[in-house]
N, C-alpha and C positions, 0 to 999 in steps of 0.2 A: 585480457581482463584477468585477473590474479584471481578473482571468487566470482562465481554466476550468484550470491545470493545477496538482498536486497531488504529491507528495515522498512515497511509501509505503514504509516499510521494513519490516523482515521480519528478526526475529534469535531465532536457538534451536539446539535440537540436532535435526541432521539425520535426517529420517526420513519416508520415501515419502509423497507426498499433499500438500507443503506447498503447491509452488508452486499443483497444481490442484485445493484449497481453497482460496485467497488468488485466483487467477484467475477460480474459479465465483462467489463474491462480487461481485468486480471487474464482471462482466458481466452478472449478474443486475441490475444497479445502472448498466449500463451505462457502464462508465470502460473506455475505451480505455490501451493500454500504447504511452505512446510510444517510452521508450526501459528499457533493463531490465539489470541487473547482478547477478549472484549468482557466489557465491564460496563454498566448504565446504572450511574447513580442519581436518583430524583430523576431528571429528563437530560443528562450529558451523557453522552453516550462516547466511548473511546474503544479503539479496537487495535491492535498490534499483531502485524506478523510477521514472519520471518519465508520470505519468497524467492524462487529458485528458476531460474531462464536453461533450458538448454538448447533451444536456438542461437547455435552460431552466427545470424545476422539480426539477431535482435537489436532494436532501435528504440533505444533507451527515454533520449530527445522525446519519439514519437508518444513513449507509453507516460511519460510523466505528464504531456500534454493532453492526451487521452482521459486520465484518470483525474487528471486536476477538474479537469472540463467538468468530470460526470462530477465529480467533489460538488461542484459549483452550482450545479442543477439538483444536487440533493442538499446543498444548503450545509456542508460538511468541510471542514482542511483536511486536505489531503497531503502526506509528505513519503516521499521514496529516493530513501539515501542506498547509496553501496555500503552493503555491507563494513569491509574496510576503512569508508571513511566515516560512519556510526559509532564502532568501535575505534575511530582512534580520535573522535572529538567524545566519546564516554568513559574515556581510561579516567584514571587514578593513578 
């Protein structure tokens, strides 16, 4: 893998629990929050981060299925690109 770090977004209607169901996953699974943005305008609520694995058998499959899940119980889209391919469908 060229970069351990990972593009998570986070988009729905605002309501208690999101970030920490989307963090309990996150750390269950061990990915680190490098850096983190969230914004709720009126009641949509969007969050971006920028997340970091240093487990050598991490299981990429497992955590997107993971977090889509909790996405899905919180009523939330969940999306977790690599890095790499974030930045090369964002170029210019």
């Amino acid at each position: 893998m060229s970069s351990s770090r990972f593009i998570i977004t986070v988009i729905g209607i605002d309501k208690v629990g999101i970030v920490a169901g989307i963090t309990q996953v996150m750390a269950q699974h061990k990915v680190n929050i490098v850096d983190i943005s969230q914004t709720i305008m009126d009641d949509l609520f969007t969050m971006i981060m920028l997340a970091r694995i240093t487990d050598e058998d991490f299981d990429l499959a497992a955590f997107q299925k993971a977090i889509s899940e909790k996405g899905q119980e919180l009523g939330v889209e969940v999306k977790v690109q690599h890095e790499d391919a974030f930045r090369f469908m964002h170029r210019i």
